[in-house]
PyMOL Python script that loads the backbone (N, CA, C, O; Angstrom):
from pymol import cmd

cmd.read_pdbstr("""\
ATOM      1  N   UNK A   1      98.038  68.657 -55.837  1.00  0.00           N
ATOM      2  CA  UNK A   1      99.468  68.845 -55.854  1.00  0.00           C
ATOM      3  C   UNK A   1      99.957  68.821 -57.306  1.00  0.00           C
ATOM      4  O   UNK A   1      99.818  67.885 -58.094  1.00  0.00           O
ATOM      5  N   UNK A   2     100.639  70.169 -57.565  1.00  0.00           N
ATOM      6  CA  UNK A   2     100.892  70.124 -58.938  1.00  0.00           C
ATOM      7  C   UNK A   2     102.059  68.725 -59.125  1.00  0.00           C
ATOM      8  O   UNK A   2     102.410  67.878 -58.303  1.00  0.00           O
ATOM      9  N   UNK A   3     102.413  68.919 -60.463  1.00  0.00           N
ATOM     10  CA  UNK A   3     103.758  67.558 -61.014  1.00  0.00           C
ATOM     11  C   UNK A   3     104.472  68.737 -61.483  1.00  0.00           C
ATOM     12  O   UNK A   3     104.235  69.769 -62.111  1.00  0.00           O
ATOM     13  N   UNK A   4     105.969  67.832 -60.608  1.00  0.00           N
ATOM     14  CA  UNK A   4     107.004  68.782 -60.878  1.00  0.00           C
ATOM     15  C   UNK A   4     107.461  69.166 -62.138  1.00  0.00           C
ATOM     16  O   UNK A   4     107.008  68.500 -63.068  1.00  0.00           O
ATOM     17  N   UNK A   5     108.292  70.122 -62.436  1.00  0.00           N
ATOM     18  CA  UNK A   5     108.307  70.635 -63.396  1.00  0.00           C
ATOM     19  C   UNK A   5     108.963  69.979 -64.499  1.00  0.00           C
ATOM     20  O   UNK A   5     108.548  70.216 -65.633  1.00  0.00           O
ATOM     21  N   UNK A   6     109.759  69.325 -64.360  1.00  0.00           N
ATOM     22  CA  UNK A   6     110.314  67.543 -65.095  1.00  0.00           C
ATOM     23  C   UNK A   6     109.266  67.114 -65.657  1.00  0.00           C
ATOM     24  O   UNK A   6     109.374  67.287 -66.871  1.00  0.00           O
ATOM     25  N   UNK A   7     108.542  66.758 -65.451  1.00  0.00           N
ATOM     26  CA  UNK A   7     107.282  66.000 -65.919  1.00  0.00           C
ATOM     27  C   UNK A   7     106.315  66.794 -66.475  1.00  0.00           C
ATOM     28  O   UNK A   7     105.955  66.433 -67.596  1.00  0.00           O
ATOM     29  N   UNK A   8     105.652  68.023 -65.906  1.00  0.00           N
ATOM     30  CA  UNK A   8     104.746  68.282 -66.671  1.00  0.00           C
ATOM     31  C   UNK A   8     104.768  68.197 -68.199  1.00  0.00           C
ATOM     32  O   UNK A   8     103.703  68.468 -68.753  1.00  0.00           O
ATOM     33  N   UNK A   9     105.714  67.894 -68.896  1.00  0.00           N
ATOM     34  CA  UNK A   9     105.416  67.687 -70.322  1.00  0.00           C
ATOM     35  C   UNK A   9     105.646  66.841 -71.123  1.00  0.00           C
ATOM     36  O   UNK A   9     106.037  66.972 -72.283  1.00  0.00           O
ATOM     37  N   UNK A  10     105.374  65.759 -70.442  1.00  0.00           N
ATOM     38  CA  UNK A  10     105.254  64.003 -70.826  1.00  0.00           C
ATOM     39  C   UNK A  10     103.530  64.244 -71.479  1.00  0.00           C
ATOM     40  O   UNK A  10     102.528  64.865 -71.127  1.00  0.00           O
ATOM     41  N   UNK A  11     103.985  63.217 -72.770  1.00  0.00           N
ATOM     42  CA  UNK A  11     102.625  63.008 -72.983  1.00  0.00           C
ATOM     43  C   UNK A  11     101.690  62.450 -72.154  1.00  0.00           C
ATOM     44  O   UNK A  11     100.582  62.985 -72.180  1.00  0.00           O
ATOM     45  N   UNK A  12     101.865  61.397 -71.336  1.00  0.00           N
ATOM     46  CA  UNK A  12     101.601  60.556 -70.252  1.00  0.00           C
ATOM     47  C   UNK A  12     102.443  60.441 -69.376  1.00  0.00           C
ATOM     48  O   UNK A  12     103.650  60.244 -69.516  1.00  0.00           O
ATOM     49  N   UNK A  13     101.469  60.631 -67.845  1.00  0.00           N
ATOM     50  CA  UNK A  13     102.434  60.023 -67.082  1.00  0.00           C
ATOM     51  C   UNK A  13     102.876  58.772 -66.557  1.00  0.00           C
ATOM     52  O   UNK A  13     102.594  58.298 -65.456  1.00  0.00           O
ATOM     53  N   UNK A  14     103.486  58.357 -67.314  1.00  0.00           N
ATOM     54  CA  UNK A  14     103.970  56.885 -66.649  1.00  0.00           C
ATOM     55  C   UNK A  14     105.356  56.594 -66.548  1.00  0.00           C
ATOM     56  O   UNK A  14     105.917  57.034 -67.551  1.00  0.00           O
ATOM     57  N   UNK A  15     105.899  56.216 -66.017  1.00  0.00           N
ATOM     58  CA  UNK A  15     107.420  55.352 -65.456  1.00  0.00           C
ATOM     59  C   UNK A  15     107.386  53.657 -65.545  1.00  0.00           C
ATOM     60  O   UNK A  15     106.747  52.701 -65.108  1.00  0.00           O
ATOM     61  N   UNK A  16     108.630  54.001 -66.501  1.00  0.00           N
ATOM     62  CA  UNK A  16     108.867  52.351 -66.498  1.00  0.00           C
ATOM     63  C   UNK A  16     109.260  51.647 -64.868  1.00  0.00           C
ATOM     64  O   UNK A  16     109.817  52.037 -63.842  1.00  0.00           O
ATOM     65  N   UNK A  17     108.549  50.307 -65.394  1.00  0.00           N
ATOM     66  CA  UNK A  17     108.748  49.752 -63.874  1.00  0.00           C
ATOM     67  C   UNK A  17     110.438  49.402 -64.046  1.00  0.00           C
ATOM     68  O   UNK A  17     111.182  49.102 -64.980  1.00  0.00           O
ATOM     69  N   UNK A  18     110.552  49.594 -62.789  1.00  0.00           N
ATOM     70  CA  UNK A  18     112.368  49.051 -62.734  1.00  0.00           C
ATOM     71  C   UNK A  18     112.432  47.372 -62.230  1.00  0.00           C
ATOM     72  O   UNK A  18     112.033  46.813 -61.208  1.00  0.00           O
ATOM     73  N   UNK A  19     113.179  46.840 -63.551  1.00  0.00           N
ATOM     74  CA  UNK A  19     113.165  45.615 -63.361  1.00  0.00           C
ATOM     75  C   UNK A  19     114.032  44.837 -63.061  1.00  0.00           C
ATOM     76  O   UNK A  19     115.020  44.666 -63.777  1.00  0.00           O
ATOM     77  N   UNK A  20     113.812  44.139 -61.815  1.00  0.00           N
ATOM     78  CA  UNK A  20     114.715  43.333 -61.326  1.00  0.00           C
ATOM     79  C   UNK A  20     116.143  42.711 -62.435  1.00  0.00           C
ATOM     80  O   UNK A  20     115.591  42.171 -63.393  1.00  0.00           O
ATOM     81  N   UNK A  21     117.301  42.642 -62.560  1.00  0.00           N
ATOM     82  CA  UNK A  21     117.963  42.147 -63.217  1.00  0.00           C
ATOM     83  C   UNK A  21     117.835  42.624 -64.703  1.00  0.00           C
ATOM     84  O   UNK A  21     118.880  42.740 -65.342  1.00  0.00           O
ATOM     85  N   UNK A  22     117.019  42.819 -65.114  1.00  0.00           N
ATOM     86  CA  UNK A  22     116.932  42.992 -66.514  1.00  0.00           C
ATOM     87  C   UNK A  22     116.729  44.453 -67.155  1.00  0.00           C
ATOM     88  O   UNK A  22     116.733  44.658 -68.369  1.00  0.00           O
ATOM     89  N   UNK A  23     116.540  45.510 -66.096  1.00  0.00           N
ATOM     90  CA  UNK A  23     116.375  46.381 -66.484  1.00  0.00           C
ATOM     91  C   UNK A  23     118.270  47.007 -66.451  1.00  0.00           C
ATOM     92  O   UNK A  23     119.125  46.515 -65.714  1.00  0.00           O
ATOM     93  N   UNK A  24     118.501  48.099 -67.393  1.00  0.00           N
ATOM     94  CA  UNK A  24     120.168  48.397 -67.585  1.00  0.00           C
ATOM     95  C   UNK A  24     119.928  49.840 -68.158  1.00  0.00           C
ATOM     96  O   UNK A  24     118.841  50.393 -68.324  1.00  0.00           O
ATOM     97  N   UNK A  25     121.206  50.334 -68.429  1.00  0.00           N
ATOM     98  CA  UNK A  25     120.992  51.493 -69.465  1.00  0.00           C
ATOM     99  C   UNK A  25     120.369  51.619 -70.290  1.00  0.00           C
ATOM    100  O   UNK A  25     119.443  52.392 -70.045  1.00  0.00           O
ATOM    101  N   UNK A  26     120.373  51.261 -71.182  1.00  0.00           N
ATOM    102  CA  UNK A  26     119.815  50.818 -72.563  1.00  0.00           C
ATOM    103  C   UNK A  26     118.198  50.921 -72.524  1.00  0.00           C
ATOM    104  O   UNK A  26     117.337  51.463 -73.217  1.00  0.00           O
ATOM    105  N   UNK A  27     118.221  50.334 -71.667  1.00  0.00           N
ATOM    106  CA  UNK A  27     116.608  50.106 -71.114  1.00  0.00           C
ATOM    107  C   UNK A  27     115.800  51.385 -71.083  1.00  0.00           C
ATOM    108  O   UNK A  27     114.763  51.624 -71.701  1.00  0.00           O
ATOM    109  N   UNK A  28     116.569  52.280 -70.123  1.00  0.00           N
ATOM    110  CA  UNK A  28     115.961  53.419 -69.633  1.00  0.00           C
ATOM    111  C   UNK A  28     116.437  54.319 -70.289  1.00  0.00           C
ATOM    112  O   UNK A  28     115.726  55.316 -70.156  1.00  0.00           O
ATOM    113  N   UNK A  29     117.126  54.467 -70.821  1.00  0.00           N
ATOM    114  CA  UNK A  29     117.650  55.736 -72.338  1.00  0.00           C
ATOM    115  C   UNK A  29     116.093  55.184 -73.322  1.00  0.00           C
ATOM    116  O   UNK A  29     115.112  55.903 -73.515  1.00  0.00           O
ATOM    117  N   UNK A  30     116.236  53.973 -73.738  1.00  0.00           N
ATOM    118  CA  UNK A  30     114.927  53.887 -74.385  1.00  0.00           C
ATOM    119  C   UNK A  30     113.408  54.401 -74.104  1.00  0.00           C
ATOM    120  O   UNK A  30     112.603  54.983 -74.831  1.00  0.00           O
ATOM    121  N   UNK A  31     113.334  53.914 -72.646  1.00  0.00           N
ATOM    122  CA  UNK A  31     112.428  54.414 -72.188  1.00  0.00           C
ATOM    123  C   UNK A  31     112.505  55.953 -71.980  1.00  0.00           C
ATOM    124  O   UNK A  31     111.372  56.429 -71.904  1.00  0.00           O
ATOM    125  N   UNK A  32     113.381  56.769 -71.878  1.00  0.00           N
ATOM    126  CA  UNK A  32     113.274  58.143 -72.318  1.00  0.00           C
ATOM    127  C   UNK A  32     112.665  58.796 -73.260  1.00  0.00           C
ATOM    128  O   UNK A  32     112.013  59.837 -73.338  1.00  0.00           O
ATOM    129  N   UNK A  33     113.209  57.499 -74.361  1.00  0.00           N
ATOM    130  CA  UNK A  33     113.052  58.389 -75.820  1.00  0.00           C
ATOM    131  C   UNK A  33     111.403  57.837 -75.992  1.00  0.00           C
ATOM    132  O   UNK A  33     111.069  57.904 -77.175  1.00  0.00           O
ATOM    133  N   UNK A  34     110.707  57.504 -75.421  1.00  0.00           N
ATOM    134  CA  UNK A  34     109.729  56.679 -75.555  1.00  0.00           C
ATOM    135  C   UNK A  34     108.737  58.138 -74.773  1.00  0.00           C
ATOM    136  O   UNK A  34     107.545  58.233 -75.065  1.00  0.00           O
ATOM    137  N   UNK A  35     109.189  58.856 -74.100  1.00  0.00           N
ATOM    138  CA  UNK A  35     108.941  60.249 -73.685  1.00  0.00           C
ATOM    139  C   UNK A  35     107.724  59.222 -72.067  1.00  0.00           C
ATOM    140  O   UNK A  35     106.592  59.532 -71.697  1.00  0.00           O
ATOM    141  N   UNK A  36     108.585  58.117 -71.570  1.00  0.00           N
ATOM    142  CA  UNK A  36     107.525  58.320 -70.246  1.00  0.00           C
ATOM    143  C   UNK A  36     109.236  58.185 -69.116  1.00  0.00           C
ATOM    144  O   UNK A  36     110.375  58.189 -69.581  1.00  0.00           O
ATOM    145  N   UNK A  37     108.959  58.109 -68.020  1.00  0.00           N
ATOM    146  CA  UNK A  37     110.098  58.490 -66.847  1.00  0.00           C
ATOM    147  C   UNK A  37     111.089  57.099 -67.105  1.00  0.00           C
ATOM    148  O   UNK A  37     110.363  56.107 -67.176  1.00  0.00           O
ATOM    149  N   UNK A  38     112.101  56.862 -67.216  1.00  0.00           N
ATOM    150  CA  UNK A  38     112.857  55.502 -67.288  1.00  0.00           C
ATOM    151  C   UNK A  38     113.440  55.414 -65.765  1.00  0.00           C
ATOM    152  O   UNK A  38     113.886  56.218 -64.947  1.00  0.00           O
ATOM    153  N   UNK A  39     113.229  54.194 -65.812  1.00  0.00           N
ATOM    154  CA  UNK A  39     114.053  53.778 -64.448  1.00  0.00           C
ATOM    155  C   UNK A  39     114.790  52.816 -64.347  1.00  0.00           C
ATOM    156  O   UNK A  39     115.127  52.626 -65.515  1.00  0.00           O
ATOM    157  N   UNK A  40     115.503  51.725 -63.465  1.00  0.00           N
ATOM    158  CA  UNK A  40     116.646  50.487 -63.191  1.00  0.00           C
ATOM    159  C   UNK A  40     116.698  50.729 -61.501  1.00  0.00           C
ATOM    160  O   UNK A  40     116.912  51.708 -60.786  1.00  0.00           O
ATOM    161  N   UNK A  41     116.331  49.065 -61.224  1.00  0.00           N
ATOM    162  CA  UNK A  41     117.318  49.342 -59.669  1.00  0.00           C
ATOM    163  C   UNK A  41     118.910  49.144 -59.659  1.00  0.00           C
ATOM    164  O   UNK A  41     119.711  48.527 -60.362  1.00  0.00           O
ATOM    165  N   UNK A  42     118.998  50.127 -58.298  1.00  0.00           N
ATOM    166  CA  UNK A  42     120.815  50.264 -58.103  1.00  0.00           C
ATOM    167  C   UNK A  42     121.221  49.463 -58.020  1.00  0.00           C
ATOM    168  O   UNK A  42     122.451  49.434 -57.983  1.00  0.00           O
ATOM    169  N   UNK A  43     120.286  47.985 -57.914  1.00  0.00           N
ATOM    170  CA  UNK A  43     121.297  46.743 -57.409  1.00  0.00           C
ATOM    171  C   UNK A  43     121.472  46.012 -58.987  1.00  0.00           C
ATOM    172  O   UNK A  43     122.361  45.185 -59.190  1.00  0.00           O
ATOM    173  N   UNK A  44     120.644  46.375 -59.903  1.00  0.00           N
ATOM    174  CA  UNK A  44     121.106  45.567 -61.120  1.00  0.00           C
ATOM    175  C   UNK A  44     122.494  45.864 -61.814  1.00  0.00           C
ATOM    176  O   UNK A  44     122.770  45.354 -62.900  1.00  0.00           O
ATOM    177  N   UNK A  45     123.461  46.814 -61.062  1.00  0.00           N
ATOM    178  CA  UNK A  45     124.390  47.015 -61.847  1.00  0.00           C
ATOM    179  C   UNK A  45     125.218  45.838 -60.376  1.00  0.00           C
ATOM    180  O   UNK A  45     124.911  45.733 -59.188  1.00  0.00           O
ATOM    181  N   UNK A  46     126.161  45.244 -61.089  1.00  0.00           N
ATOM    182  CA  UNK A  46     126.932  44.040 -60.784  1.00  0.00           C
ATOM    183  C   UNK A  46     128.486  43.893 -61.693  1.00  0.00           C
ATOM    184  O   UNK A  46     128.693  43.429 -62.814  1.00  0.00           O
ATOM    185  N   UNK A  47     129.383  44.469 -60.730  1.00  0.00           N
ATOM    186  CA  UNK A  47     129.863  44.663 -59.041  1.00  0.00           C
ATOM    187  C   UNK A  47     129.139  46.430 -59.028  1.00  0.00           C
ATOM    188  O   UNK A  47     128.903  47.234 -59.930  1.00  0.00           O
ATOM    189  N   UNK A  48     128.999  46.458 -57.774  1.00  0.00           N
ATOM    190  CA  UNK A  48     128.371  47.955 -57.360  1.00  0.00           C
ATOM    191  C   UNK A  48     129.188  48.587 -58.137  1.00  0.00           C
ATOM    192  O   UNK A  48     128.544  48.850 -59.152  1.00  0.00           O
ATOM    193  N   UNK A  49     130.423  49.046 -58.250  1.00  0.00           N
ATOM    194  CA  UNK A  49     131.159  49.931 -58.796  1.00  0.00           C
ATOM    195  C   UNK A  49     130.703  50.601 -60.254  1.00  0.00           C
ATOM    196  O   UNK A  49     130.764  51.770 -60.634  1.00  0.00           O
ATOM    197  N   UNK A  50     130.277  49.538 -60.840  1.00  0.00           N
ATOM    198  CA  UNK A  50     129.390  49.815 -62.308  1.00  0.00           C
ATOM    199  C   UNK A  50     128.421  50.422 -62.067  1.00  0.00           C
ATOM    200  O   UNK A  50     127.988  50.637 -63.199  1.00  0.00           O
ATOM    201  N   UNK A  51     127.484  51.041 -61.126  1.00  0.00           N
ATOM    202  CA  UNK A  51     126.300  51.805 -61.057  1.00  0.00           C
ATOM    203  C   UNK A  51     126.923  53.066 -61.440  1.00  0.00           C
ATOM    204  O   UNK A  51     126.357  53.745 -62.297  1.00  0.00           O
ATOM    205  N   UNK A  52     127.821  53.397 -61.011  1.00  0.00           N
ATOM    206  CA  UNK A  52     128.697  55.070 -61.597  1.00  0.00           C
ATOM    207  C   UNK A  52     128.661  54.918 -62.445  1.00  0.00           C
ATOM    208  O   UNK A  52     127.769  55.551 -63.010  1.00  0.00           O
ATOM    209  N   UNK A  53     129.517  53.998 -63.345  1.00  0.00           N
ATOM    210  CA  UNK A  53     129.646  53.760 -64.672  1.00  0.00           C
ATOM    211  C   UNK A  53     127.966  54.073 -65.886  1.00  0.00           C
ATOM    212  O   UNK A  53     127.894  54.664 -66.964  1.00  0.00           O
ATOM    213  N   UNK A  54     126.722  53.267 -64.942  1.00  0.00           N
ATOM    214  CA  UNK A  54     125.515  53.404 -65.652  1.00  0.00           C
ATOM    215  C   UNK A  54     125.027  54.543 -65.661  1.00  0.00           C
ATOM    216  O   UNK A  54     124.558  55.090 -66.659  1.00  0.00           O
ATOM    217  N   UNK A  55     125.101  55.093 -64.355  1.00  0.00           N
ATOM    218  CA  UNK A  55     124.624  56.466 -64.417  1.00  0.00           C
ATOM    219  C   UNK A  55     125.110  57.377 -64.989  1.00  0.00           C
ATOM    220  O   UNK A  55     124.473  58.272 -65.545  1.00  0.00           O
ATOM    221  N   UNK A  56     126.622  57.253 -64.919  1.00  0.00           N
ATOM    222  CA  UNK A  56     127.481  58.251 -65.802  1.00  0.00           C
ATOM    223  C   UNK A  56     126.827  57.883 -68.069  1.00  0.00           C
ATOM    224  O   UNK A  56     126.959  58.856 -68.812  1.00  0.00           O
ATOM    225  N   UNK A  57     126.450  57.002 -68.482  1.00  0.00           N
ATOM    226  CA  UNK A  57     126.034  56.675 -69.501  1.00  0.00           C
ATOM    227  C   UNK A  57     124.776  57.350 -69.383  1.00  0.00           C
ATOM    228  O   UNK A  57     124.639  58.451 -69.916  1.00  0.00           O
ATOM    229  N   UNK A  58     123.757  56.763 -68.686  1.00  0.00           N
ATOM    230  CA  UNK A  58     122.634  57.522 -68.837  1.00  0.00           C
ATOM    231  C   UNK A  58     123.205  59.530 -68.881  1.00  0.00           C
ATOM    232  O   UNK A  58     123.547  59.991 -69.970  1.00  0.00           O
ATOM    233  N   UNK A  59     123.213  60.333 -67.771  1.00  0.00           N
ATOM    234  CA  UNK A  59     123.573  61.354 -67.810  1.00  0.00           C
ATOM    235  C   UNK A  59     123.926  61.734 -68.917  1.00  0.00           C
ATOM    236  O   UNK A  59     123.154  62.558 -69.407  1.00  0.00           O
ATOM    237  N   UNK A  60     125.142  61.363 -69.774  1.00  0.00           N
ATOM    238  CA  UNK A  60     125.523  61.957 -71.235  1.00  0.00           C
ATOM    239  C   UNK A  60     124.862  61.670 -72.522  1.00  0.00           C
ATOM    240  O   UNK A  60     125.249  61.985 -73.648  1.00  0.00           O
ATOM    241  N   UNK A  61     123.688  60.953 -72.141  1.00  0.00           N
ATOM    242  CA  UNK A  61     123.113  61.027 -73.482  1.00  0.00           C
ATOM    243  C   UNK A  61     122.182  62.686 -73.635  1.00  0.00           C
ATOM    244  O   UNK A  61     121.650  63.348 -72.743  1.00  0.00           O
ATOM    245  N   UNK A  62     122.286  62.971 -75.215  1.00  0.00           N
ATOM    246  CA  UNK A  62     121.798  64.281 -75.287  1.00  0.00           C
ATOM    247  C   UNK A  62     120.108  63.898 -74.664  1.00  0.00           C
ATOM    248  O   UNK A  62     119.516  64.874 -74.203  1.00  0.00           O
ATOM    249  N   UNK A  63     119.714  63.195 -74.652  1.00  0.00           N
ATOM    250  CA  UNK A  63     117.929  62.911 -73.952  1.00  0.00           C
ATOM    251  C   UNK A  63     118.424  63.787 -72.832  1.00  0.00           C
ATOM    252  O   UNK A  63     118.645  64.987 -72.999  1.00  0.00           O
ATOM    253  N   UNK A  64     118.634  63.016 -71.421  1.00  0.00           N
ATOM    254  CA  UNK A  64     119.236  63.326 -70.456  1.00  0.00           C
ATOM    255  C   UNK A  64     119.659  65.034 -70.180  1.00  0.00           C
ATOM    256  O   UNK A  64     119.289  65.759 -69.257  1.00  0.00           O
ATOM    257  N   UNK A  65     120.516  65.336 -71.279  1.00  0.00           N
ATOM    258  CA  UNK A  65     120.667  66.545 -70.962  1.00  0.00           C
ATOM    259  C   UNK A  65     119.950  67.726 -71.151  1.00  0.00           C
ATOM    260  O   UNK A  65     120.180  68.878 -70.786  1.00  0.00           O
ATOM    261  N   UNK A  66     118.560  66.967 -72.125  1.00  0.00           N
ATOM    262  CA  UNK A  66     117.604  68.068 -72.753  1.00  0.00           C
ATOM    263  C   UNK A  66     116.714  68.131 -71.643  1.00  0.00           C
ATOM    264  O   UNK A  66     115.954  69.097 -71.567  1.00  0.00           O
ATOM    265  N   UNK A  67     116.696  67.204 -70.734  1.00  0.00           N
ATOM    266  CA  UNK A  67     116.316  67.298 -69.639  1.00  0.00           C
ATOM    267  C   UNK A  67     114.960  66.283 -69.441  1.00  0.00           C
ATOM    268  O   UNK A  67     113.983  66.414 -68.703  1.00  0.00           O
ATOM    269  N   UNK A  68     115.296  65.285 -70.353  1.00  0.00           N
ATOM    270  CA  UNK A  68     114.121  64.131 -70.011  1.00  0.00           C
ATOM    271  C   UNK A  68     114.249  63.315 -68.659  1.00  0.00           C
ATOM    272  O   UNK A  68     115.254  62.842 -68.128  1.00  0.00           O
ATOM    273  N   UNK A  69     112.954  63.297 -68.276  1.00  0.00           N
ATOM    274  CA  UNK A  69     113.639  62.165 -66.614  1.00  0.00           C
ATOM    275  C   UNK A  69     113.579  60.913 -66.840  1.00  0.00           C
ATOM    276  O   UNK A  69     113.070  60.116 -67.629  1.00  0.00           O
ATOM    277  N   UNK A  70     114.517  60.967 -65.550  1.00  0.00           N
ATOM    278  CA  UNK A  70     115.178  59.046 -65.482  1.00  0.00           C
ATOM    279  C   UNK A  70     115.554  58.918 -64.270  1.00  0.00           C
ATOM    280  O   UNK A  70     115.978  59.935 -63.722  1.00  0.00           O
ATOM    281  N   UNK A  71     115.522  57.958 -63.687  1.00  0.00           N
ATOM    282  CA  UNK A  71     115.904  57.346 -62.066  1.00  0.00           C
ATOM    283  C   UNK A  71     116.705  56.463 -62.093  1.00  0.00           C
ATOM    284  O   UNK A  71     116.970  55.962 -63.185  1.00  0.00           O
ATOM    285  N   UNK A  72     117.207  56.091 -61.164  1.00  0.00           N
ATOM    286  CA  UNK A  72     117.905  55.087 -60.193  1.00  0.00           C
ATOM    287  C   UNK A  72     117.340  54.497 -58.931  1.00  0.00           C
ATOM    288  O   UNK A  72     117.552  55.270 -57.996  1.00  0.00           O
ATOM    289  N   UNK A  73     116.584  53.217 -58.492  1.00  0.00           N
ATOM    290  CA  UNK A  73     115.957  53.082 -57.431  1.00  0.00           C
ATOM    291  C   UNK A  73     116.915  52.682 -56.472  1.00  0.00           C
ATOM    292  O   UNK A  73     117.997  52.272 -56.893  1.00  0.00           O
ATOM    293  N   UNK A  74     116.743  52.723 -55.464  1.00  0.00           N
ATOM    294  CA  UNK A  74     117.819  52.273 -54.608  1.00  0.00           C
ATOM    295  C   UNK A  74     117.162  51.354 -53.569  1.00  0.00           C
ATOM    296  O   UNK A  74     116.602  51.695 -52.527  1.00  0.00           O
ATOM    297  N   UNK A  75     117.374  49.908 -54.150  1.00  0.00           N
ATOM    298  CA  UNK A  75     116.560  48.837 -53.242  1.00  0.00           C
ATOM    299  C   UNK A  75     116.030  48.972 -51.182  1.00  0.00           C
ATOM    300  O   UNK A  75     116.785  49.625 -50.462  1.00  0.00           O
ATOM    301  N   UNK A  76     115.171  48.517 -50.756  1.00  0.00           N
ATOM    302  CA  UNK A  76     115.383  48.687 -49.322  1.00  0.00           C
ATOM    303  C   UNK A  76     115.285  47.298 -49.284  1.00  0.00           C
ATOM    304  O   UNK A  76     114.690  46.744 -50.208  1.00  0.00           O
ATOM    305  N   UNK A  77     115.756  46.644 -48.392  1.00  0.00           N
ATOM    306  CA  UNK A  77     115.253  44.971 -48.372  1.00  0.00           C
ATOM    307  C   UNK A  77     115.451  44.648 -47.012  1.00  0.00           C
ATOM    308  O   UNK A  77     116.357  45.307 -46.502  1.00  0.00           O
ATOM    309  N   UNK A  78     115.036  44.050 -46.456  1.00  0.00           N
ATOM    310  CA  UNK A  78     115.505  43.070 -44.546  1.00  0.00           C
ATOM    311  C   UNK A  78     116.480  42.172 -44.813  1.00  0.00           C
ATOM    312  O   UNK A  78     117.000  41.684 -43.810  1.00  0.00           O
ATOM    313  N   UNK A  79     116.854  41.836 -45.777  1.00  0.00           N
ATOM    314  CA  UNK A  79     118.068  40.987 -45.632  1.00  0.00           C
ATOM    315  C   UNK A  79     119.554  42.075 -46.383  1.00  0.00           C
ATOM    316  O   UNK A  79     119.918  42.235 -47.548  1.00  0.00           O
ATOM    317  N   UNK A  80     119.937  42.483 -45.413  1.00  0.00           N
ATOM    318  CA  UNK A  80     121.485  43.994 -45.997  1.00  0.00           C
ATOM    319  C   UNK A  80     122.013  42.879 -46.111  1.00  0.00           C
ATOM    320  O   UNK A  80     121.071  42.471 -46.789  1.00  0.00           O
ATOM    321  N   UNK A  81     122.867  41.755 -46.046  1.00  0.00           N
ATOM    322  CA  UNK A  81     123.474  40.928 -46.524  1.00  0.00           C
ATOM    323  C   UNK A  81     123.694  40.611 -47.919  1.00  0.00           C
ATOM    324  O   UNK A  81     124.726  40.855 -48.545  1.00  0.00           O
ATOM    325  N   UNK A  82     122.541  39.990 -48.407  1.00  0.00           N
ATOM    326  CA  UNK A  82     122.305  40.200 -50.021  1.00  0.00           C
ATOM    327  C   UNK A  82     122.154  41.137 -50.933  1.00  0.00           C
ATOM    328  O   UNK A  82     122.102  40.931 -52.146  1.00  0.00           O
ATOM    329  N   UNK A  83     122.050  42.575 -50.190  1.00  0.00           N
ATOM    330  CA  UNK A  83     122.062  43.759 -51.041  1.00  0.00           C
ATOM    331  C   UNK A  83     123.644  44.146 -50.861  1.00  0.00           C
ATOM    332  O   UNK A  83     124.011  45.133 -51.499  1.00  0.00           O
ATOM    333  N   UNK A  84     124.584  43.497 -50.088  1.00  0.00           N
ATOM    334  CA  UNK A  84     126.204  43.892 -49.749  1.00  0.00           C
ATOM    335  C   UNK A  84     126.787  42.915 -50.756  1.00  0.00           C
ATOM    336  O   UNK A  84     127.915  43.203 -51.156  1.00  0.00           O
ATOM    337  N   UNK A  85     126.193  41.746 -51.270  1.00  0.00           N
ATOM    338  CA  UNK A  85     126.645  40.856 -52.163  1.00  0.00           C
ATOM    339  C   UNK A  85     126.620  40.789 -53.650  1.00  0.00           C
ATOM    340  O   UNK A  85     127.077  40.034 -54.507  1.00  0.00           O
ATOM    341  N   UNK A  86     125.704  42.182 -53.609  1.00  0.00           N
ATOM    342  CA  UNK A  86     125.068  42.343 -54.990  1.00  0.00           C
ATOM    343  C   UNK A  86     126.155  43.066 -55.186  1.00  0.00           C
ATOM    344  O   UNK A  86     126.349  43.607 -56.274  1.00  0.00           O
TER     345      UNK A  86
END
""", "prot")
cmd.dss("prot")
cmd.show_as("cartoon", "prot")
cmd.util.cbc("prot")
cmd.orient("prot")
């Protein structure tokens, strides 16, 4: 199975792991420029409303628009309670 066309031209393929709490913008713009996939989970932005806000930051950096990849994970967990609190 080929790699999509995003990726084929990473020096390596690797993706930052998305890290609980500590991973943010900053993080994964870096990890862009670092030329492997950047990522953050959706729940580290706190109140939810700020995940627009992060993503909208990531998106406008010129990386982003030259078309380097980057994610957003979007937690699954058994307790929806604590992901509604986040």
């Amino acid at each position: 199975m080929p790699l999509p066309a995003i990726l084929q031209n990473l020096p390596l393929p690797i993706i930052g792991s998305p890290l609980f709490i500590i991973s943010n913008p900053k993080l994964v713009i870096e990890q862009c420029k670092a030329g492997i996939v950047g990522s953050m989970p959706a729940l580290n932005a706190r109140p939810a409303e700020q995940l627009d806000e992060w993503l909208a930051e990531i998106s406008e950096t010129r990386l982003v628009q030259q078309g380097e990849p980057g994610q957003a994970g979007r937690a699954v967990c058994d307790q929806p309670d604590r992901a509604q609190e986040q």
